[in-house]
N, C-alpha and C positions, 0 to 999 in steps of 0.2 A: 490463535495466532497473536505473537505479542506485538511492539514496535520493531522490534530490532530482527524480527522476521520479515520485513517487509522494506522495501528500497525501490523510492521515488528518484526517476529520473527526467530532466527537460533539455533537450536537444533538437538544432534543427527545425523548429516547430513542434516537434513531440512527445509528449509525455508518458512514459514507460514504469508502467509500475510490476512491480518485481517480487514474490514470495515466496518462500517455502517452511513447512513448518515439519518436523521430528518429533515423534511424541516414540516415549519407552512406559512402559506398564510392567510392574512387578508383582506375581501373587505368590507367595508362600503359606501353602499352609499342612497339615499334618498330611507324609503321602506322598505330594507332590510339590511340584516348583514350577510356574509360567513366568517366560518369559513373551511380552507382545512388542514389537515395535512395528510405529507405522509412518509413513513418508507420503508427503503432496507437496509438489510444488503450482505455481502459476506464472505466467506474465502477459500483460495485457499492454497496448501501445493505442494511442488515442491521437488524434491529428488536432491541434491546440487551433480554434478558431481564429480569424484576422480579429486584430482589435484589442486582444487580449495583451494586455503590457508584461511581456515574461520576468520581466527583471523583479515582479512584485508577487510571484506567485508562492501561494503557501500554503503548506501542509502541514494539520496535527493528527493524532491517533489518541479517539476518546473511546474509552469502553469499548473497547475494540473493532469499532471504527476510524477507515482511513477518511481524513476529511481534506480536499485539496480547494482553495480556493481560489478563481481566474479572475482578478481585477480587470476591467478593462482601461483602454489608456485613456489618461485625461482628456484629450482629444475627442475618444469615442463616444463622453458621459455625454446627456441629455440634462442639461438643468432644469430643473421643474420650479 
């Protein structure tokens, strides 16, 4: 599944993440001819704990990993 299979959303408090991925397979060879295609979707919703400052939250897609990250609010930190 690549990035743009995948759709991150924050509302309300909640974060809704979104996918679905199409794959097509072709084999020709002497004889015959396949065709394979195959479909999955998901979506998942998550309740964004208090604390969490929304306005700063972010998301990257490495190696095909979704990475979301939950700042808390300035307020929340613990200075050590």
């Amino acid at each position: 599944m690549g990035e743009k299979d995948v759709e991150v959303k924050f509302a309300d408090g909640v974060l809704r993440i979104k996918g679905e991925k199409q794959e097509e397979r072709v084999e020709r060879k002497r004889g015959y001819h396949m065709r394979e295609r195959s479909f999955g979707s998901f979506e998942r919703s998550f309740q964004v704990p208090e604390g969490v400052d929304a306005d700063t939250i972010k998301t990257s897609f490495k190696k095909g990993k979704l990475i979301v990250t939950f700042p808390k609010r300035r307020e929340q930190r613990v200075e050590k």
